[in-house]
N, CA, C and O atoms as a GROMACS GRO file, in nm:
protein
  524
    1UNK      N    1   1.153  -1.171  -2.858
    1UNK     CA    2   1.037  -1.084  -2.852
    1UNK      C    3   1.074  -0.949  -2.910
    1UNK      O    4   1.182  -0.898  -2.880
    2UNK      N    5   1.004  -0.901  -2.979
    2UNK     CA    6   1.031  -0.766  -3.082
    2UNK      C    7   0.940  -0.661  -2.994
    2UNK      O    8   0.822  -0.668  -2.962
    3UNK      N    9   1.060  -0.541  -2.964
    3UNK     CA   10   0.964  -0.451  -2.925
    3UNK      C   11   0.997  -0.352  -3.000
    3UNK      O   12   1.105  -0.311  -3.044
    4UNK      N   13   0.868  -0.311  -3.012
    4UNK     CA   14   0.836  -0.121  -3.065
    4UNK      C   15   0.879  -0.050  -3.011
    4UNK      O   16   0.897  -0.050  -2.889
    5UNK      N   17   0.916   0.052  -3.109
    5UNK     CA   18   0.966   0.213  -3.074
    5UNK      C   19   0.890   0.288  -3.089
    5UNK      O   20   0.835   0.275  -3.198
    6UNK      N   21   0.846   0.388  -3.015
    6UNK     CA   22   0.712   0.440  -3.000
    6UNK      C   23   0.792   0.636  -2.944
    6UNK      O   24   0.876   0.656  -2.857
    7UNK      N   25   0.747   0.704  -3.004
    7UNK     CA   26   0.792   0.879  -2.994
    7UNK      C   27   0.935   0.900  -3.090
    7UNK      O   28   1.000   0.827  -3.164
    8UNK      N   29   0.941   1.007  -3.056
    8UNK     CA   30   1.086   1.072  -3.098
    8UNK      C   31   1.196   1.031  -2.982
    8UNK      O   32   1.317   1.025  -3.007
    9UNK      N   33   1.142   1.004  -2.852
    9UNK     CA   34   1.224   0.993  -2.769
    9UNK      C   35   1.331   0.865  -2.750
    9UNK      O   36   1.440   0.851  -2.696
   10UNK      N   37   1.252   0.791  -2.815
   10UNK     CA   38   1.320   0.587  -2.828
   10UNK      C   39   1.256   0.519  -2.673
   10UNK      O   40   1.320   0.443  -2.600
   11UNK      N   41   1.123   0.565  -2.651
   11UNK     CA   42   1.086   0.488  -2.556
   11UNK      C   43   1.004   0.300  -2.617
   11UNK      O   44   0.927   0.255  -2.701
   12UNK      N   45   1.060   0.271  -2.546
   12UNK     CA   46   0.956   0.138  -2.592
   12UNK      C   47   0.827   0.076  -2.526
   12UNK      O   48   0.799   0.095  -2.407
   13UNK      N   49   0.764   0.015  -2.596
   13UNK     CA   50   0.642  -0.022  -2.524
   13UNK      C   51   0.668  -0.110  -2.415
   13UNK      O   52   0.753  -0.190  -2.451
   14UNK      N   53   0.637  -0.128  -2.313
   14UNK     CA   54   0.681  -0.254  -2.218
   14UNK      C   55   0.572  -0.370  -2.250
   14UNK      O   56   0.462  -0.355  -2.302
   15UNK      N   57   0.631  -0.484  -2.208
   15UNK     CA   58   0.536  -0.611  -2.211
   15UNK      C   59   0.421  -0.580  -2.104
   15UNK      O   60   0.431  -0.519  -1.997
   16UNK      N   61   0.278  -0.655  -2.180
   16UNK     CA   62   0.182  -0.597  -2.056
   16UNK      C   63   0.151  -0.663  -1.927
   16UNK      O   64   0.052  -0.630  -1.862
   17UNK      N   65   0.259  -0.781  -1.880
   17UNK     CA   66   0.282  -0.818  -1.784
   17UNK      C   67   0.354  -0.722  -1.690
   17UNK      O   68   0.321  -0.718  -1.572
   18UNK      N   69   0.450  -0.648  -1.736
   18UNK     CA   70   0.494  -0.548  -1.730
   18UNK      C   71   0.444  -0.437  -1.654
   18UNK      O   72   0.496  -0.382  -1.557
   19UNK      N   73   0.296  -0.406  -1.733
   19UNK     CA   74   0.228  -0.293  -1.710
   19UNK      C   75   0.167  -0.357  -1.587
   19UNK      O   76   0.197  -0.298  -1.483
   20UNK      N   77   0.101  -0.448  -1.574
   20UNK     CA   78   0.024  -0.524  -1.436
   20UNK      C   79   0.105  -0.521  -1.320
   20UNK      O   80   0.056  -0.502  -1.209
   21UNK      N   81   0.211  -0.536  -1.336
   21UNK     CA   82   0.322  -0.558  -1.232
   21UNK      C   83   0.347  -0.406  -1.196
   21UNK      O   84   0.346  -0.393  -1.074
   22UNK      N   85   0.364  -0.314  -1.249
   22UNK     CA   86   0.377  -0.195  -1.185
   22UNK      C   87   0.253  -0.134  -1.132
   22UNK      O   88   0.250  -0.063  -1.031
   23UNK      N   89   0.142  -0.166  -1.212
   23UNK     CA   90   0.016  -0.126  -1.111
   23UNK      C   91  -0.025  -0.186  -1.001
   23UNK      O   92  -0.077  -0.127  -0.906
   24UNK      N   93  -0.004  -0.304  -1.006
   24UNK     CA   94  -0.004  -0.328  -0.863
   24UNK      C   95   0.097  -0.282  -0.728
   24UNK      O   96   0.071  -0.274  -0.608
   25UNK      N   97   0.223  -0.255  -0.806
   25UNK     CA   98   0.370  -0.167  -0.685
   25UNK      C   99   0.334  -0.057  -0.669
   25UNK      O  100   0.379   0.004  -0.572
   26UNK      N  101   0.245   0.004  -0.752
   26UNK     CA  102   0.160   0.121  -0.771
   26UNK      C  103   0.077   0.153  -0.686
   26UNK      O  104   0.085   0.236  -0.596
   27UNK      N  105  -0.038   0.062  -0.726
   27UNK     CA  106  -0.204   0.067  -0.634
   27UNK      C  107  -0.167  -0.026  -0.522
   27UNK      O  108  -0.202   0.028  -0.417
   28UNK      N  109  -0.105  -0.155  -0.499
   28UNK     CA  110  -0.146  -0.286  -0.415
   28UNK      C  111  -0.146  -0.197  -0.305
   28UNK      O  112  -0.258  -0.202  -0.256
   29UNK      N  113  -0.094  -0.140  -0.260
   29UNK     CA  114  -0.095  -0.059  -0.074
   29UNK      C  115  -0.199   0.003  -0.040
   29UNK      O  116  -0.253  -0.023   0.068
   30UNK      N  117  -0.247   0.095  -0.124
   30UNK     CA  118  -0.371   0.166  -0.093
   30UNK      C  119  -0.499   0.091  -0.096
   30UNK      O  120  -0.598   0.094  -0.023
   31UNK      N  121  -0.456   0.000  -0.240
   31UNK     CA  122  -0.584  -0.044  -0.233
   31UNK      C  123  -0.646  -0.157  -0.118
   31UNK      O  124  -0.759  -0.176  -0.073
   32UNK      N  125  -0.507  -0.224  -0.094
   32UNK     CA  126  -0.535  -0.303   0.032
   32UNK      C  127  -0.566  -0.265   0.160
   32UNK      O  128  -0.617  -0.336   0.247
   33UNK      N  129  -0.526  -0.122   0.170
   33UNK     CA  130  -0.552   0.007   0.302
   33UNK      C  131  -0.711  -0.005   0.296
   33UNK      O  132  -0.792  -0.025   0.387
   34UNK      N  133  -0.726   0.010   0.183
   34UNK     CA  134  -0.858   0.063   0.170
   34UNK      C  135  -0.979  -0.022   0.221
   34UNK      O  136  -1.066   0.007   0.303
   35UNK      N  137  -0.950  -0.176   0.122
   35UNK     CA  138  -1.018  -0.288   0.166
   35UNK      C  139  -0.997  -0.324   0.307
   35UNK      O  140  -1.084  -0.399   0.351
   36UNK      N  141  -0.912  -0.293   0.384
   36UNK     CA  142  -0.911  -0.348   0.531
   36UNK      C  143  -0.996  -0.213   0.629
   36UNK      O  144  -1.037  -0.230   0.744
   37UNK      N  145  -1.007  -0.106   0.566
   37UNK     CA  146  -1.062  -0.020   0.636
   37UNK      C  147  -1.201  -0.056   0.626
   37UNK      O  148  -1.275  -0.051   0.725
   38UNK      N  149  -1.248  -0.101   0.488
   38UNK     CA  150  -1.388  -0.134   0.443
   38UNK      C  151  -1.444  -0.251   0.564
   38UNK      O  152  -1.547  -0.246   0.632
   39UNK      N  153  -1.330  -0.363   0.560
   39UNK     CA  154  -1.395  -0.511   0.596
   39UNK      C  155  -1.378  -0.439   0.829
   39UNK      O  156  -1.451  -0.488   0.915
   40UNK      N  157  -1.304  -0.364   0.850
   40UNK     CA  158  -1.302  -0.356   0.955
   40UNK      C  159  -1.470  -0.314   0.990
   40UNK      O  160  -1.557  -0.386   1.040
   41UNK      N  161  -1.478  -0.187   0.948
   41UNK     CA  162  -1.650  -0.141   0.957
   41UNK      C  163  -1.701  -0.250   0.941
   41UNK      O  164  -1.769  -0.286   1.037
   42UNK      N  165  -1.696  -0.328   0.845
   42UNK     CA  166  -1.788  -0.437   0.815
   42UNK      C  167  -1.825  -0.550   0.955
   42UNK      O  168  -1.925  -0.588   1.016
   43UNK      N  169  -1.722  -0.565   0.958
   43UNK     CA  170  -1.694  -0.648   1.103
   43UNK      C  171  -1.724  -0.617   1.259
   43UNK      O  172  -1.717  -0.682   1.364
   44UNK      N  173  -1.758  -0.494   1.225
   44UNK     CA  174  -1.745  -0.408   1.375
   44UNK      C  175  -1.827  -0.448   1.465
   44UNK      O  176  -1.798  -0.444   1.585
   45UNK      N  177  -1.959  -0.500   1.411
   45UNK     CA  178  -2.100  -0.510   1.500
   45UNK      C  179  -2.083  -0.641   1.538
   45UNK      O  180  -2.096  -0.671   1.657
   46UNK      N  181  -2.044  -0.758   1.417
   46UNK     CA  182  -2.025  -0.891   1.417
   46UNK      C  183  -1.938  -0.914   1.536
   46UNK      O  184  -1.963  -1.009   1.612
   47UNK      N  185  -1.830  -0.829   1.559
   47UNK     CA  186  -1.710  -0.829   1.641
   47UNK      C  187  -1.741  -0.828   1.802
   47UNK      O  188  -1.692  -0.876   1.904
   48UNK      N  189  -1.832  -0.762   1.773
   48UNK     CA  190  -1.903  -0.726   1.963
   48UNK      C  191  -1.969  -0.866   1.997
   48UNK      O  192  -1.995  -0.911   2.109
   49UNK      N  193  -1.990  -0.922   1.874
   49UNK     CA  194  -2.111  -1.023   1.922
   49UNK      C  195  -1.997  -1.186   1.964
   49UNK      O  196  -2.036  -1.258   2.056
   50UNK      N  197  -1.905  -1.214   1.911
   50UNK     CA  198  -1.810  -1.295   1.876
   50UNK      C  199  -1.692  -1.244   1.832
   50UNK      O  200  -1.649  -1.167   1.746
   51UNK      N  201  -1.632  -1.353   1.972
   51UNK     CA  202  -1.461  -1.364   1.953
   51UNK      C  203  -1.379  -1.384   1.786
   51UNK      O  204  -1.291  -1.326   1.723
   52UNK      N  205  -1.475  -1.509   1.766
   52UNK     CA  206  -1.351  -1.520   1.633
   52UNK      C  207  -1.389  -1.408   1.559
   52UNK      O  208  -1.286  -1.393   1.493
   53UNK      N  209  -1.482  -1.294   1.514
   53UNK     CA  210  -1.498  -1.223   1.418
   53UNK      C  211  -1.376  -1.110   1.450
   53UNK      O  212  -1.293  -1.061   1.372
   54UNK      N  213  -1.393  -1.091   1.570
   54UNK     CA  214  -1.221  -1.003   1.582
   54UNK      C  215  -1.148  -1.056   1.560
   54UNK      O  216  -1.072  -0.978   1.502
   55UNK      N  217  -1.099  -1.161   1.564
   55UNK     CA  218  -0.978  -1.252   1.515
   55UNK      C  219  -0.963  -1.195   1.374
   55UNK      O  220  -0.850  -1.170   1.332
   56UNK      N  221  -1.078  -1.173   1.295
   56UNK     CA  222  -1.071  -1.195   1.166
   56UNK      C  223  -1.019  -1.058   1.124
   56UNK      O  224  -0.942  -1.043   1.029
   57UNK      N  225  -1.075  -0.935   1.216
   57UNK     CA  226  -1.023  -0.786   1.204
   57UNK      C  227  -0.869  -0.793   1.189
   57UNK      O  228  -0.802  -0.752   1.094
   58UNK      N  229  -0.814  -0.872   1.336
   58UNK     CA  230  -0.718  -0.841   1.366
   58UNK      C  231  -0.559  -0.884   1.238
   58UNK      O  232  -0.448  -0.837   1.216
   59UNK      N  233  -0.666  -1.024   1.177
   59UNK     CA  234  -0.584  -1.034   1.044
   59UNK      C  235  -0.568  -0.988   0.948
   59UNK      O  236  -0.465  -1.002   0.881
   60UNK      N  237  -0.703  -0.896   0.908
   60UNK     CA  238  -0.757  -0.817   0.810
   60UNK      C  239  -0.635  -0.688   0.836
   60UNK      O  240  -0.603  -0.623   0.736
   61UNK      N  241  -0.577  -0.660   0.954
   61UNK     CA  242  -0.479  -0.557   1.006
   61UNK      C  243  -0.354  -0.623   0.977
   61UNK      O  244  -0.267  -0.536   0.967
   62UNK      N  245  -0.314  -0.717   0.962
   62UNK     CA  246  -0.182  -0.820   1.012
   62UNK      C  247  -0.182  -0.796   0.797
   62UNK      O  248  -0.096  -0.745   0.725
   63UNK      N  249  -0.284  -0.843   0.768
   63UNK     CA  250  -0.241  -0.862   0.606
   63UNK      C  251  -0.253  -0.739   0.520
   63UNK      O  252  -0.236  -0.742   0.398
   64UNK      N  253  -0.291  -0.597   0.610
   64UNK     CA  254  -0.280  -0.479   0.579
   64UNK      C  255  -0.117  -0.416   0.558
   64UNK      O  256  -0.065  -0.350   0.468
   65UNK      N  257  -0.082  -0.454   0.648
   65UNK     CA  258   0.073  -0.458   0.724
   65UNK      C  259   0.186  -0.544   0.600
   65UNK      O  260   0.287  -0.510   0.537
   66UNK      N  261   0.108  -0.657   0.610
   66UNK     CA  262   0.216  -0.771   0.539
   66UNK      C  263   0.194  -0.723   0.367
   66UNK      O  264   0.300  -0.745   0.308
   67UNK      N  265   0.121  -0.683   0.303
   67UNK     CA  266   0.096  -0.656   0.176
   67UNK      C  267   0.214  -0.582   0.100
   67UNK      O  268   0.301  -0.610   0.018
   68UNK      N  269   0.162  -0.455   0.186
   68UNK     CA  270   0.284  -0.345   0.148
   68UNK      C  271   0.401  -0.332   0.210
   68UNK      O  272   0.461  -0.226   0.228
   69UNK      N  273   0.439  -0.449   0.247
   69UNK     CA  274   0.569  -0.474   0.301
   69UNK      C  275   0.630  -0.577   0.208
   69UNK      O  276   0.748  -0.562   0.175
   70UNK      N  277   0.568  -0.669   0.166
   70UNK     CA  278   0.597  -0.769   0.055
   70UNK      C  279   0.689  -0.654  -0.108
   70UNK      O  280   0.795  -0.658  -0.171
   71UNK      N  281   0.547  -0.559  -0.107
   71UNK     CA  282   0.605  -0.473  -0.206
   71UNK      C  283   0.692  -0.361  -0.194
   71UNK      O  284   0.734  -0.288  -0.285
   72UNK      N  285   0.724  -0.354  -0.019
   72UNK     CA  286   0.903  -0.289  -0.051
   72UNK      C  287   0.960  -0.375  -0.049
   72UNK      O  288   1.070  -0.346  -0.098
   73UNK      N  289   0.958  -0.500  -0.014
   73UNK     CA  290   1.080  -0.557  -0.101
   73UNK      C  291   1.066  -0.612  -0.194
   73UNK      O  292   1.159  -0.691  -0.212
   74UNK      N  293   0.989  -0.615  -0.274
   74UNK     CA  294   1.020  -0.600  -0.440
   74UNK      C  295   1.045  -0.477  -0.486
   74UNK      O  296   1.106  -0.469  -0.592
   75UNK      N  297   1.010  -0.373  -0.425
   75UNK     CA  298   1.044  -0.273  -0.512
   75UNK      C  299   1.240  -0.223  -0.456
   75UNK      O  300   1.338  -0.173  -0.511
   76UNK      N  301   1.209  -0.265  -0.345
   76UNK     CA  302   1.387  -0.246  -0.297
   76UNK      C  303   1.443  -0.351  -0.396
   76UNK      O  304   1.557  -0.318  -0.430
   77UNK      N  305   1.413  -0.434  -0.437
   77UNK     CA  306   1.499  -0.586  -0.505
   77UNK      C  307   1.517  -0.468  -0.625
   77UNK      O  308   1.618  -0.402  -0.648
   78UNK      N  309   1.413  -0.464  -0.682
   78UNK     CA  310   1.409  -0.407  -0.841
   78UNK      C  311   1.468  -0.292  -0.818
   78UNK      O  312   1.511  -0.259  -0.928
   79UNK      N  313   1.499  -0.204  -0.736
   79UNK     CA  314   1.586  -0.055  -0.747
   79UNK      C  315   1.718  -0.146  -0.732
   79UNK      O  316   1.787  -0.157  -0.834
   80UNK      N  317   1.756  -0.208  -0.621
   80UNK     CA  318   1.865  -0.248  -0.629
   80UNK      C  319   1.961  -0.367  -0.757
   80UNK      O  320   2.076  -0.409  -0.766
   81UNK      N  321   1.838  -0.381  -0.834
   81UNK     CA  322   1.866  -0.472  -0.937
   81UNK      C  323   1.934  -0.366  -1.041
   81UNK      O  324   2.025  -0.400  -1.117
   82UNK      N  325   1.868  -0.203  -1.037
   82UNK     CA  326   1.912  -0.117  -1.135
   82UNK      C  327   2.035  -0.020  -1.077
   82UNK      O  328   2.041   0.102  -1.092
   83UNK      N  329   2.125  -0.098  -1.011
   83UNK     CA  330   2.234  -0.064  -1.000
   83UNK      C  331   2.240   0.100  -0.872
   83UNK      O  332   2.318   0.194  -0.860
   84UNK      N  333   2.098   0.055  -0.791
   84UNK     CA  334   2.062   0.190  -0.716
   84UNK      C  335   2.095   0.326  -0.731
   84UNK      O  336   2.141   0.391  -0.637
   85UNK      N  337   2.067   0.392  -0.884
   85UNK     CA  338   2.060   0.500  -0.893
   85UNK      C  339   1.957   0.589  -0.916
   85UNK      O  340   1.867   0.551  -0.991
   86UNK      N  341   1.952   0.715  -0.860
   86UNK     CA  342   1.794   0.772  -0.834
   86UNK      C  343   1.746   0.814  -0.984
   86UNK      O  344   1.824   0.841  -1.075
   87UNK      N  345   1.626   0.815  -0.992
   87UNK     CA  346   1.573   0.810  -1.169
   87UNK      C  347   1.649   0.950  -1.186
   87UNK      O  348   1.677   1.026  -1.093
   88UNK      N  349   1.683   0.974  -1.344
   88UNK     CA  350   1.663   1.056  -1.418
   88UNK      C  351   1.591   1.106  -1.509
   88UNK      O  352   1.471   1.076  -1.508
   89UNK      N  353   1.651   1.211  -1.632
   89UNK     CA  354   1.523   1.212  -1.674
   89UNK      C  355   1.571   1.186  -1.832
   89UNK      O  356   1.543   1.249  -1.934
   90UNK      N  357   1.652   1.069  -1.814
   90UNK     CA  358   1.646   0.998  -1.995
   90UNK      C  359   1.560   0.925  -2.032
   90UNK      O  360   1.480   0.871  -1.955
   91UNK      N  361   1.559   0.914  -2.132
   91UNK     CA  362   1.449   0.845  -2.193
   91UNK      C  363   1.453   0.689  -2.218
   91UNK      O  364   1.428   0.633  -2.325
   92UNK      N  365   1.484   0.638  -2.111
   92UNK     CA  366   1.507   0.517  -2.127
   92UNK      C  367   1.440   0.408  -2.042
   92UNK      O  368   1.413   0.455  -1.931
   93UNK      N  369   1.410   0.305  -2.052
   93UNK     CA  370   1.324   0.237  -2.000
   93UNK      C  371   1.397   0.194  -1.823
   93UNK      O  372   1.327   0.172  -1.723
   94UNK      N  373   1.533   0.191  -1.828
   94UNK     CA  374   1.568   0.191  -1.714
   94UNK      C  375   1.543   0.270  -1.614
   94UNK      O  376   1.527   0.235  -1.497
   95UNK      N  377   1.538   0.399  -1.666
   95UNK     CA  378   1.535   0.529  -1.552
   95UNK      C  379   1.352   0.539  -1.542
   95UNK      O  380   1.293   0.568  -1.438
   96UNK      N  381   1.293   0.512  -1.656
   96UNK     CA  382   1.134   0.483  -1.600
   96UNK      C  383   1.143   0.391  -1.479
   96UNK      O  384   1.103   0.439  -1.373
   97UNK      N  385   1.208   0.217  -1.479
   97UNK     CA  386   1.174   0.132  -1.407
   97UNK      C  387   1.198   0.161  -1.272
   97UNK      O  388   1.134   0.121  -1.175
   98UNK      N  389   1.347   0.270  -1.278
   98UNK     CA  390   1.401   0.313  -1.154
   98UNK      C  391   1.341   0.402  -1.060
   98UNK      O  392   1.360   0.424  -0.941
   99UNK      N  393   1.239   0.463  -1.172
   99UNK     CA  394   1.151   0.585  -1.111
   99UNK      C  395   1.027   0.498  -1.024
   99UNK      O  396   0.992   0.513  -0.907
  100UNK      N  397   0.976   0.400  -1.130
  100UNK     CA  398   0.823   0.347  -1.064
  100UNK      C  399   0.884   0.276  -0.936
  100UNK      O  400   0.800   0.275  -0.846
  101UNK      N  401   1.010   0.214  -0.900
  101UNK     CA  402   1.069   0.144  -0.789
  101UNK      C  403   1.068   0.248  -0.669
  101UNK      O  404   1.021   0.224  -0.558
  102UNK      N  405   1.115   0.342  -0.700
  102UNK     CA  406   1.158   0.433  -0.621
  102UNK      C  407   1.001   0.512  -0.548
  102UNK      O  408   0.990   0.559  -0.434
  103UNK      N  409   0.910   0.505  -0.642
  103UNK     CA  410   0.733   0.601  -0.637
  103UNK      C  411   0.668   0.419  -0.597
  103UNK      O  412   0.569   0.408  -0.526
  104UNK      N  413   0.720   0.326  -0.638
  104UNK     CA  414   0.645   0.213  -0.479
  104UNK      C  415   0.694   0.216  -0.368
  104UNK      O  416   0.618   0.207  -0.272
  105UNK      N  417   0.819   0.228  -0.349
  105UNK     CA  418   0.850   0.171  -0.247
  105UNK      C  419   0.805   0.310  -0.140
  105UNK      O  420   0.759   0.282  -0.030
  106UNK      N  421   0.818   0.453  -0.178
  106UNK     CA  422   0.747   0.543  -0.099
  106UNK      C  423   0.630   0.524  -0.057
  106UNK      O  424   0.617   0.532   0.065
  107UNK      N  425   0.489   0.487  -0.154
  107UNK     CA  426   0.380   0.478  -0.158
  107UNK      C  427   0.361   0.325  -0.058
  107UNK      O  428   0.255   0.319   0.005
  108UNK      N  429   0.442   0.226  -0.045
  108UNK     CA  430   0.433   0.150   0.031
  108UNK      C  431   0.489   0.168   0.155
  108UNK      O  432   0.479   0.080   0.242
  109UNK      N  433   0.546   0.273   0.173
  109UNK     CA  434   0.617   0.302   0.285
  109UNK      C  435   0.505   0.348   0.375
  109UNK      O  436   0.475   0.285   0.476
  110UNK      N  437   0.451   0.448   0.340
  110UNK     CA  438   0.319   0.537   0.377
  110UNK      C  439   0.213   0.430   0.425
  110UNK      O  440   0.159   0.441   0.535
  111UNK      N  441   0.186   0.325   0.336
  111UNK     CA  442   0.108   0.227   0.317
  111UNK      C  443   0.113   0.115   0.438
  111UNK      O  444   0.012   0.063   0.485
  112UNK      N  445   0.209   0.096   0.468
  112UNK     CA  446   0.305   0.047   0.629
  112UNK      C  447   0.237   0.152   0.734
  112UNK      O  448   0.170   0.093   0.819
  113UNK      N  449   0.239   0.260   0.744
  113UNK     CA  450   0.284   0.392   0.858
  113UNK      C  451   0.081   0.362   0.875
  113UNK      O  452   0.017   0.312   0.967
  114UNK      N  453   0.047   0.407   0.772
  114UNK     CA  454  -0.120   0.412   0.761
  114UNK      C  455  -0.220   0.305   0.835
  114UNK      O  456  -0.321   0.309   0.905
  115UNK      N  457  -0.136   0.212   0.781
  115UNK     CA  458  -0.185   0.043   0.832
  115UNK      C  459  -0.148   0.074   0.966
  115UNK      O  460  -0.246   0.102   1.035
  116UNK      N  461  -0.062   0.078   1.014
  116UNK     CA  462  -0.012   0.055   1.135
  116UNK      C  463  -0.098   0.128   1.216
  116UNK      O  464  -0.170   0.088   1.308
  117UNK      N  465  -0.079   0.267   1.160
  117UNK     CA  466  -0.173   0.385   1.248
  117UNK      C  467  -0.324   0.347   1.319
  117UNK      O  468  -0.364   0.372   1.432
  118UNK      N  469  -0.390   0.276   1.208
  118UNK     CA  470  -0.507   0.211   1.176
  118UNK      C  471  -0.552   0.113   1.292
  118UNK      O  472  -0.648   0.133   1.366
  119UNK      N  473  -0.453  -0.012   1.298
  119UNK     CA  474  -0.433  -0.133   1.349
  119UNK      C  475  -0.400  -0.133   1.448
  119UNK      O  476  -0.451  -0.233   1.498
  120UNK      N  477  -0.325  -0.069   1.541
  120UNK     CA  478  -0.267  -0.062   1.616
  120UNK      C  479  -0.378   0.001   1.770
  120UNK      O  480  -0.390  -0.044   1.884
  121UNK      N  481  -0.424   0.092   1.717
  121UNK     CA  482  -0.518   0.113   1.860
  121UNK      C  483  -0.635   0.015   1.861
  121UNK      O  484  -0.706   0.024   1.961
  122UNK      N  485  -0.670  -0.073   1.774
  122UNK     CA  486  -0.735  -0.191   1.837
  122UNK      C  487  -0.677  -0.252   1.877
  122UNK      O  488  -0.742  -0.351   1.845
  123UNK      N  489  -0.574  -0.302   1.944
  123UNK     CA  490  -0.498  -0.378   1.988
  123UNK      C  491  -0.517  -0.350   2.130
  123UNK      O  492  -0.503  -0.438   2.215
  124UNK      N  493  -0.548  -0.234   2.155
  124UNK     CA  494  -0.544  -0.188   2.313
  124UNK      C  495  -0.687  -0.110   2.334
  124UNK      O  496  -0.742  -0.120   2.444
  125UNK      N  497  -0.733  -0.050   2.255
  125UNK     CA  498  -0.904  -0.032   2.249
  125UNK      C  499  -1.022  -0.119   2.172
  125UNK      O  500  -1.020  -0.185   2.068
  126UNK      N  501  -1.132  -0.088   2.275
  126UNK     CA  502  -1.243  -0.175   2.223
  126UNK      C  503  -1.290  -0.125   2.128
  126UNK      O  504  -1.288  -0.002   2.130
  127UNK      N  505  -1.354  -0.196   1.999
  127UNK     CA  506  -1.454  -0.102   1.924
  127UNK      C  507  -1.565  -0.147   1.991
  127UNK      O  508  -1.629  -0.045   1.964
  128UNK      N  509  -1.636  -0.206   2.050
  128UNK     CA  510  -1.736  -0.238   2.132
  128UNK      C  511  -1.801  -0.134   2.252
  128UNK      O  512  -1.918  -0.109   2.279
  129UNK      N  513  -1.695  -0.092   2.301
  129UNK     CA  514  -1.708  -0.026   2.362
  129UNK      C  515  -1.785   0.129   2.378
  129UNK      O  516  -1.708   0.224   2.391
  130UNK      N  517  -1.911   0.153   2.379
  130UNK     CA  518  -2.036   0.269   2.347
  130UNK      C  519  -2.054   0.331   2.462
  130UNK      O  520  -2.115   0.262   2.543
  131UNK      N  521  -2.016   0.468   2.511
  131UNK     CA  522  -2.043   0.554   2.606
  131UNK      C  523  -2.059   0.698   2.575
  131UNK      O  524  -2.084   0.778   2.665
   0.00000   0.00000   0.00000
């Protein structure tokens, strides 16, 4: 596979499988934060009325959790694949890959803490519950 040289700097283009794969180590946490915050509201009224529809919250929380946990460890695999050193600032496609590893696995870290924050007091409070 032939890749291009692209600036003065000698950066190269990455494959755009490439590019997909980091937007998702990128976005996958938030955006999955996001969608479980959406489907919880969604569920909320359904939830009072029937058992299994909380069931369905409570997974909607469980796969909030499991998402961005999947992607620290890919992004721990892939830092540790680059010989675990913290990015610099050469121009080289390594110290990019080392950087985006290093800016998921934070952003999924948060992404864990958020979920949890989220998920966790339904476990012991009702949303049903109106006073």
């Amino acid at each position: 596979m032939k890749v291009e040289q692209h600036g003065s700097m000698g950066f190269s283009e990455p494959p755009k499988a490439k590019g997909v794969y980091w937007a998702f180590m990128l976005l996958g946490s938030p955006t999955v934060f996001l969608a479980m915050l959406t489907a919880r509201y969604a569920l909320r009224d359904p939830a009072c009325e029937s058992t299994g529809v909380r069931v369905l919250m409570e997974i909607a929380g469980a796969l909030t959790v499991l998402v961005p946990l999947l992607i620290v460890i890919a992004a721990w695999r892939h830092w540790r694949a680059d010989r675990v050193e913290w990015p610099n600032d050469a121009p080289d496609t390594a110290s990019r890959d080392r950087f985006l590893a290093v800016t998921s696995l934070t952003i999924a870290l948060f992404g864990i803490a958020a979920a949890l924050a989220l998920w966790m007091p339904s476990l012991f409070l009702s949303a049903c519950d109106t006073q």
